[in-house]
C-alpha positions as CSV (number, residue, x, y, z in Angstrom):
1,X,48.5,-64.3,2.2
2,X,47.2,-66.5,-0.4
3,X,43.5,-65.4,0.7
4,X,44.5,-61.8,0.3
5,X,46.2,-62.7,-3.8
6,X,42.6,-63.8,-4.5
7,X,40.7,-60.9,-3.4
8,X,42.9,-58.0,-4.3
9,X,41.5,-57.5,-8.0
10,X,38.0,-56.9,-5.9
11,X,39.5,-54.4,-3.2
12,X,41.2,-52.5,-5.9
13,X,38.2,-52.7,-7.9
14,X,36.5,-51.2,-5.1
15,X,39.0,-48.6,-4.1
16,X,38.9,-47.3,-7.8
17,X,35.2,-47.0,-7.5
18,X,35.5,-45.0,-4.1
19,X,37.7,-42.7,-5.9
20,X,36.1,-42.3,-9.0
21,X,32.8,-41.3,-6.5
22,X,34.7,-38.7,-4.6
23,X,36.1,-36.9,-7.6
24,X,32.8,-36.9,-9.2
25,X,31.1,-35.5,-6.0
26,X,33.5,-32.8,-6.2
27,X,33.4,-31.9,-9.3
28,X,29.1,-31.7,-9.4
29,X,29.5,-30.0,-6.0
30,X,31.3,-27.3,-7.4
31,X,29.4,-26.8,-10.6
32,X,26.3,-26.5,-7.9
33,X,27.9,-23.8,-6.5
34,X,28.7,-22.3,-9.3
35,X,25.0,-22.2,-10.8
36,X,24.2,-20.9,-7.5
37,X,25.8,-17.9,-7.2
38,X,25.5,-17.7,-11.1
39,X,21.2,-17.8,-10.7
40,X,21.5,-15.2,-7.6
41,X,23.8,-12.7,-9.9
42,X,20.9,-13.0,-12.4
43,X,18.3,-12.2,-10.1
44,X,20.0,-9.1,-8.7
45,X,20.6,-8.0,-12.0
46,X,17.0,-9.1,-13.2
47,X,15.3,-7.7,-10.1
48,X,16.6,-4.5,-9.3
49,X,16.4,-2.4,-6.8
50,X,12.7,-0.3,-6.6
51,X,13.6,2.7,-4.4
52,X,13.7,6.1,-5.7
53,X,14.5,9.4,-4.7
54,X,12.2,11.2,-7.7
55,X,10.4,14.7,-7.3
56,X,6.9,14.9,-6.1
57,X,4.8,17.2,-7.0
58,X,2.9,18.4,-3.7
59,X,5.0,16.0,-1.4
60,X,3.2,17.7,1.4
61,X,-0.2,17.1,0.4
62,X,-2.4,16.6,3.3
63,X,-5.4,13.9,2.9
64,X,-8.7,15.4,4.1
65,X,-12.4,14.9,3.4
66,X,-15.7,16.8,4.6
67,X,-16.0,20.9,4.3
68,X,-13.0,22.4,4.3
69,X,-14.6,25.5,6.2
70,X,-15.8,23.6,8.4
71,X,-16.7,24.7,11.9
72,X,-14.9,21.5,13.3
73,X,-11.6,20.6,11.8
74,X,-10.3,17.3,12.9
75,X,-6.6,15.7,12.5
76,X,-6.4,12.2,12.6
77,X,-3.5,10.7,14.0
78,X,-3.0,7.1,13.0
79,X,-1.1,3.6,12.5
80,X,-2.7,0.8,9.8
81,X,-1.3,-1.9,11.8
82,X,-2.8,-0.7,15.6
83,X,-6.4,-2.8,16.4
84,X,-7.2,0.8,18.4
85,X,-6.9,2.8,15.5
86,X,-8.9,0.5,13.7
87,X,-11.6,1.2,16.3
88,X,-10.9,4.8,15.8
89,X,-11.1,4.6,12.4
90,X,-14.3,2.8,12.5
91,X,-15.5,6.0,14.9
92,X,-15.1,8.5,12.6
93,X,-16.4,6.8,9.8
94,X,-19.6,7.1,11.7
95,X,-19.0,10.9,12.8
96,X,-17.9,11.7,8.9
97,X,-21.4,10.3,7.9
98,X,-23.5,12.1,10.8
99,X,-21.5,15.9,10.5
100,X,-19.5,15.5,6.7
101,X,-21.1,18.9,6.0
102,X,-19.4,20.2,9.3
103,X,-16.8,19.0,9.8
104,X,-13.2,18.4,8.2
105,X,-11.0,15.7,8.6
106,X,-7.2,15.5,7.6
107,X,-5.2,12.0,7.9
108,X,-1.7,12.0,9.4
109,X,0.3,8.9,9.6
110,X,1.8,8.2,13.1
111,X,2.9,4.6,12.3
112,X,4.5,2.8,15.6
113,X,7.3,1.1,14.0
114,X,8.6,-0.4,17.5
115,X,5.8,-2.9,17.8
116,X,3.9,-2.8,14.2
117,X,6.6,-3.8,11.3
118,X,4.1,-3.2,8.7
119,X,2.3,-0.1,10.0
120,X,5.0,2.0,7.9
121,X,4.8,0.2,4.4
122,X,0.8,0.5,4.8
123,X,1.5,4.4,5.6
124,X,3.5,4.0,2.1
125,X,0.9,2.4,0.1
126,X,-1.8,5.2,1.5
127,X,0.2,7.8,0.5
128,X,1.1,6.1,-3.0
129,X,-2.4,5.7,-3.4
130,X,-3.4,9.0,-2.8
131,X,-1.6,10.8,-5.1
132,X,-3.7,9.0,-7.7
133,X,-7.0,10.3,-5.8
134,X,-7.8,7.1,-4.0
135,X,-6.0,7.8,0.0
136,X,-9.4,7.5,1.8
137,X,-10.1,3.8,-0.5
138,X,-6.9,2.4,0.5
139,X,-7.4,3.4,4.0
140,X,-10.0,1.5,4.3
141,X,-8.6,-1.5,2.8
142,X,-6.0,-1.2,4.7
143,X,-8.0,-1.0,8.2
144,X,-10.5,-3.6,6.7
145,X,-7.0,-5.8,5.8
146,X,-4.7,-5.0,9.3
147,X,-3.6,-8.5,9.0
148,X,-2.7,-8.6,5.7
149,X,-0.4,-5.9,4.8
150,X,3.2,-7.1,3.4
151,X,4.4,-5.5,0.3
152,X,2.3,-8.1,-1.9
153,X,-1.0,-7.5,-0.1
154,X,-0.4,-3.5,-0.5
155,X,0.3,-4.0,-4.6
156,X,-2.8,-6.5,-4.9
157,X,-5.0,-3.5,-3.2
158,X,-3.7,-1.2,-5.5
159,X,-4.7,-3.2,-8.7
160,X,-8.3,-3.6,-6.9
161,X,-8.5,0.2,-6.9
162,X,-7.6,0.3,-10.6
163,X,-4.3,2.0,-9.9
164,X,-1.5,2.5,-12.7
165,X,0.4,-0.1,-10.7
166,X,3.8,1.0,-12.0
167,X,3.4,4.7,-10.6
168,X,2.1,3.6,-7.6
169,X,5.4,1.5,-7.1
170,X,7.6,4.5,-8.0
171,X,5.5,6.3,-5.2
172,X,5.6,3.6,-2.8
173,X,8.8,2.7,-3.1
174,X,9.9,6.7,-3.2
175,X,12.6,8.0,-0.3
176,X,10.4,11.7,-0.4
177,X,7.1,9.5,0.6
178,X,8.9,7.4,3.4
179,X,10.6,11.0,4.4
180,X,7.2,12.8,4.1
181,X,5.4,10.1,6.5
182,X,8.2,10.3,9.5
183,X,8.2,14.1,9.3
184,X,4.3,13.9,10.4
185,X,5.1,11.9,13.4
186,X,8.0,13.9,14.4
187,X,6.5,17.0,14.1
188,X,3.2,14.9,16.3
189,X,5.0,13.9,18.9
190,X,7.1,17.8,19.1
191,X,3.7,20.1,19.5
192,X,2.3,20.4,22.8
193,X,-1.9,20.6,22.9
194,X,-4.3,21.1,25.8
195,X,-5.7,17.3,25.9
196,X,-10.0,17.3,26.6
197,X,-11.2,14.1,28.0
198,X,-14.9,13.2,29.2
199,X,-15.6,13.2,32.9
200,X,-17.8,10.3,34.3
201,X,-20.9,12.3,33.9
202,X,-19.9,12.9,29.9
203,X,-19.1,16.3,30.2
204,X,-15.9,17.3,28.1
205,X,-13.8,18.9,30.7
206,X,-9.6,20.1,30.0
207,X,-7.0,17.5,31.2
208,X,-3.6,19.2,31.0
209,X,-0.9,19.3,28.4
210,X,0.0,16.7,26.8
211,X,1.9,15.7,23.1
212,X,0.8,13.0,21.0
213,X,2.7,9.6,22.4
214,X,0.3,6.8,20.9
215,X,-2.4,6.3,18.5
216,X,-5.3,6.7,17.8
217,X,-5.1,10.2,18.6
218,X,-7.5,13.2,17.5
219,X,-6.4,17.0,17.3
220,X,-9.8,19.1,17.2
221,X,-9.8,22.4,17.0
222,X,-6.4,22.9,18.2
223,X,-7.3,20.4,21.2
224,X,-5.8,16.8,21.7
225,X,-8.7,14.0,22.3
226,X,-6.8,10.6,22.7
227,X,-7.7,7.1,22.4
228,X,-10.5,5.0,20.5
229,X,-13.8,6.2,21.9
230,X,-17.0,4.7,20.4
231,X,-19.1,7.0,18.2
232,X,-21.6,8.2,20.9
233,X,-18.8,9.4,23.1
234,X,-16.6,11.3,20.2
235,X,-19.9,12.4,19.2
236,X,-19.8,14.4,22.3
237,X,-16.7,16.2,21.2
238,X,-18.0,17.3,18.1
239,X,-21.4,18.9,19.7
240,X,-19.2,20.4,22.3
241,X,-17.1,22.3,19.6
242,X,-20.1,22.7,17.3
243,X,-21.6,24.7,19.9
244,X,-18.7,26.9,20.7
245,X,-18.9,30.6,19.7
């Protein structure tokens, strides 16, 4: 008991510092929280929200390049983020540089949404980009860039084209744009074509019916050619129709 007398200034000494710890944690725990949720108020009011539903002018604009008389008209069907319409892409960037006086292609965004998360921004940005004249430049960044394409990548390609950066926001962040993009693959994957394919000789010979299900995929002339063929074989295609009466 004696023993006990002589410590108890140090135990109480002790349990007044244990106490004094635990309120303090408490109280700086709380102003933590406090500055917390204070800082992420700030930065939903600093940063607000970039969608839009504004008018656009032409909102069903169409991206084409080559003769628009052309014998050969060609629609591209296409997703930024698939490594097959990269190689498709690369095709007719060949074809366009053999035939551009006759032929005419028109872009149409087919992004696969299921297995590429980014294929639709990218189909944003394009389209962003082309209502300042510069769709076929930013499709080829993009195809040159498949795997880099968040939202940072697709502003940093813009200020590389020398785009007024904040109208291509209000364009790619615009409801009508995102709208204008999934009406292309609906109305895609809706129309039936007769598909053409090559037979082993290389003769174009008529497959059967068929809608657009996948990308890359090519409607020429009114006829559905499918897949990523290399130059020489889409080449084949072109000749075919260019020979047609």
């Amino acid at each position: 008991m004696k023993n006990i007398k002589n410590f108890l200034p140090v135990i109480i000494f002790l349990a007044v510092i244990i106490v004094v710890g635990i309120v303090v944690f408490f109280i700086s725990d709380n102003k933590s929280s406090n500055t917390a949720a204070s800082t992420t108020n700030n930065q939903t009011e600093d940063q607000p929200s970039k969608e839009n539903n504004d008018p656009i002018n032409n909102i069903d604009q169409k991206w084409s390049k080559g003769n628009p008389k052309a014998k050969v008209q060609i629609t591209e069907f296409s997703d930024f983020q698939c490594p097959y319409c990269k190689k498709g892409a690369d095709t007719i960037a060949v074809i366009y540089d053999k035939y551009k006086d006759q032929i005419n292609i028109t872009f149409s965004n087919f992004p696969l949404t299921s297995i590429h998360p980014y294929a639709l921004r990218a189909a944003e940005a394009a389209e962003a980009a082309g209502y300042q004249g510069k769709f076929w430049e930013m499709h080829d960044l993009l195809f040159a860039n498949q795997s880099n394409l968040t939202d940072s990548d697709l502003e940093s390609y813009a200020k590389k084209l020398g785009l007024d950066i904040n109208k291509f926001d209000n364009y790619f962040n615009n409801s009508n744009i995102k709208a204008k993009i999934l009406k292309q693959e609906e109305d895609a994957t809706t129309t039936e074509y007769d598909e053409l394919t090559l037979d082993s000789s290389k003769n174009v010979v008529l497959k059967g019916k068929a809608k657009i299900e996948g990308t890359p995929a090519f409607v020429v002339n009114g006829k559905l050619v499918v897949g990523a063929y290399p130059p020489e074989d889409f080449e084949i295609f072109i000749k075919y129709f260019l020979t047609q009466k």
